[in-house]
VOGU-3710 file (C-alpha; in Angstrom, 3 decimals, decimal comma):
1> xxxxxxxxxx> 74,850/129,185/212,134  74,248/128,247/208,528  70,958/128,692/207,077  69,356/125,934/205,107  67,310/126,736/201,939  64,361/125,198/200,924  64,122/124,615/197,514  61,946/126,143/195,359  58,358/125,214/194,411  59,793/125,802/190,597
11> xxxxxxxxxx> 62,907/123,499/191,303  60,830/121,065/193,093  58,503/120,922/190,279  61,685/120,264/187,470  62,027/117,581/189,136  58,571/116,312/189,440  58,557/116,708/185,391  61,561/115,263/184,743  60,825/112,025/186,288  57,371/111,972/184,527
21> xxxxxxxxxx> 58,108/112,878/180,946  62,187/113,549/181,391  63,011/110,556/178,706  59,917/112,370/176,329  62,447/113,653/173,732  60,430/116,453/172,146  58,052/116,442/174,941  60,555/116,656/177,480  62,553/120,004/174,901  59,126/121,738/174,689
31> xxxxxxxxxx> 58,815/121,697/178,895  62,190/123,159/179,147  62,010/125,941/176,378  57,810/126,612/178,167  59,887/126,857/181,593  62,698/129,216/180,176  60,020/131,323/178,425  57,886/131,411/182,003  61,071/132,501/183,814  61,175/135,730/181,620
41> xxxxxxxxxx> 57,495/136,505/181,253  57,845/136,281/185,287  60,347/138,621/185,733  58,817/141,008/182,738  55,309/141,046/183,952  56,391/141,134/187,313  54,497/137,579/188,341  55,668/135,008/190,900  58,113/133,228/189,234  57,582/130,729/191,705
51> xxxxxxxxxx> 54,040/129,781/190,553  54,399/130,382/186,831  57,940/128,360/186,139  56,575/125,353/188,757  53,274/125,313/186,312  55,264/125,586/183,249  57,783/123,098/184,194  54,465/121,079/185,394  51,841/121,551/182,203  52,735/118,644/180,439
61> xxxxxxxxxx> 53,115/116,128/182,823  49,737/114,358/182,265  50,939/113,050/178,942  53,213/110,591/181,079  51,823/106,994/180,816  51,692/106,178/184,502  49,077/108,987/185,157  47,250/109,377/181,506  44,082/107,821/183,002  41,552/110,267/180,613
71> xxxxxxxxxx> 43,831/110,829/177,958  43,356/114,643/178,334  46,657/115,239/179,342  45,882/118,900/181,017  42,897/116,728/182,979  45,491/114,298/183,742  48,388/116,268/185,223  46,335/118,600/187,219  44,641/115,078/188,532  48,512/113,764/189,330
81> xxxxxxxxxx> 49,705/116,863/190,845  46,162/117,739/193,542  47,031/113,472/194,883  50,611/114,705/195,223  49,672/117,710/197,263  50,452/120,273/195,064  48,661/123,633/195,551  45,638/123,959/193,989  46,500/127,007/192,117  49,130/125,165/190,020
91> xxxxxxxxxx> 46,810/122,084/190,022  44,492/124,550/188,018  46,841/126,377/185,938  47,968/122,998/184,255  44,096/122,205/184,217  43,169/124,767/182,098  46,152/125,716/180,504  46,414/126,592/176,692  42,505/126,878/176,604  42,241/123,308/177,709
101> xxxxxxxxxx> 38,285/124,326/178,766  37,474/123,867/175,317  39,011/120,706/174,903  37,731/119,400/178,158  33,935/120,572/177,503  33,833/119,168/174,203  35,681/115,364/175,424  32,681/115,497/178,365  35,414/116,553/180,851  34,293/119,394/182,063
111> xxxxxxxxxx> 32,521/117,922/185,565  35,988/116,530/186,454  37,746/119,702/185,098  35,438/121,453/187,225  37,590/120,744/190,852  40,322/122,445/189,959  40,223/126,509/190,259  39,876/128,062/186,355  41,827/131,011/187,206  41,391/134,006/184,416
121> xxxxxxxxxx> 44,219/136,351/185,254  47,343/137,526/183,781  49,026/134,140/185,596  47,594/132,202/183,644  47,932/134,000/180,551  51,364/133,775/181,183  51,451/130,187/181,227  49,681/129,863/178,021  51,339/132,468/175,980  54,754/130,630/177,120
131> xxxxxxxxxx> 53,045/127,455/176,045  52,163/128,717/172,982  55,783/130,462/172,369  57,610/127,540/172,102  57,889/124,722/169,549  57,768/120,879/170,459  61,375/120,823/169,987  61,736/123,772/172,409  62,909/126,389/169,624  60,342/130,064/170,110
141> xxxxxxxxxx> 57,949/130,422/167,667  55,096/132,856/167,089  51,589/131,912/168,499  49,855/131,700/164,332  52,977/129,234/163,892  52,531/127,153/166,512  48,833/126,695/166,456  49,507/125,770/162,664  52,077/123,057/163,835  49,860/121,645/166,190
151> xxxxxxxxxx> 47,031/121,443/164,062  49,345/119,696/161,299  50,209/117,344/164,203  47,215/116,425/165,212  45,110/116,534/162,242  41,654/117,517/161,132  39,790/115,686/163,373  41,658/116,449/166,660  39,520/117,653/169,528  41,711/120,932/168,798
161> xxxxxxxxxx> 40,558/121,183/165,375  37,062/120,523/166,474  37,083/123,526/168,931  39,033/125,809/166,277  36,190/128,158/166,319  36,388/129,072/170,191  39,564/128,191/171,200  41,579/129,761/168,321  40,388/133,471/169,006  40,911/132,696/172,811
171> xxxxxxxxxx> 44,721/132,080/171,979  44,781/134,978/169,927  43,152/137,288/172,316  45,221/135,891/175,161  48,927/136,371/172,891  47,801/140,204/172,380  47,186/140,831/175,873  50,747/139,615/177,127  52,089/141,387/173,852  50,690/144,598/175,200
181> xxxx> 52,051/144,543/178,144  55,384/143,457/176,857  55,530/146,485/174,516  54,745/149,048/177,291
//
């Protein structure tokens, strides 16, 4: 008797993404590189690749039109994937991702930010350092590079820019830990 496989939670969620922001150009080139990046932080941190890969693959799906219904994309994707039945672990790894509690508290997001579970572990410092790795055309870059980029994207008077002062040392702390522990 042959057995049959489920697929994974990290395949199933490739999928997921793709048909949300798969025709995103950049968008869709940054996913795949965060993914990639996930798969080896998994296996070198020894993490569940099945949770981090399905939220990497999974952290930028709010920015799709059909669910953007804030315009917080982290918000929005987390929103998406809890009325799809998606565990509520992922749910609040893409919530939160990338010090997305800044954003959120400052927008007046933080009541409906609050449902999802803010988990503080190396999981999800995982998630963000691989989100913070990798450029929006998918090529690695350090974290100071691609803060810089994103700021020059969005401008002075992005919500990012207007939490600089707590979220950028939150980054920074957060790329040293998983540094660390890569260097041991």
């Amino acid at each position: 008797m042959t057995a049959v496989l489920a697929p994974t939670r990290a395949l199933l969620a490739r999928s997921v993404a793709e048909s949300l922001i798969g025709d995103s150009g950049n968008r869709w080139k940054h996913t795949a590189g965060v993914a990639q990046r996930a798969a080896e932080l998994a296996d070198r941190l020894d993490l569940d690749p099945d949770v981090l890969v399905a939220a990497a693959w999974l952290h930028d799906v709010g920015y799709a039109a059909p669910i953007a219904l804030t315009g917080f994309h982290p918000l929005d994707g987390a929103v998406h994937l809890s009325a799809e039945g998606w565990p509520a672990r992922i749910a609040g790894l893409v919530a939160y991702h990338s010090g997305a509690r800044f954003v959120g508290a400052a927008r007046g997001l933080g009541e409906q930010m609050a449902v999802f579970p803010d988990e503080r572990s190396l999981m999800a410092d995982a998630l963000t350092y691989a989100d913070q790795t990798v450029g929006p055309t998918g090529v690695r870059v350090d974290t100071e590079t691609r803060y810089a980029e994103m700021l020059h994207r969005q401008g002075p008077c992005s919500w990012n820019a207007k939490v600089g002062a707590d979220r950028r040392p939150y980054l920074r702390a957060i790329a040293a830990r998983v540094e660390h522990l890569l260097a041991v």
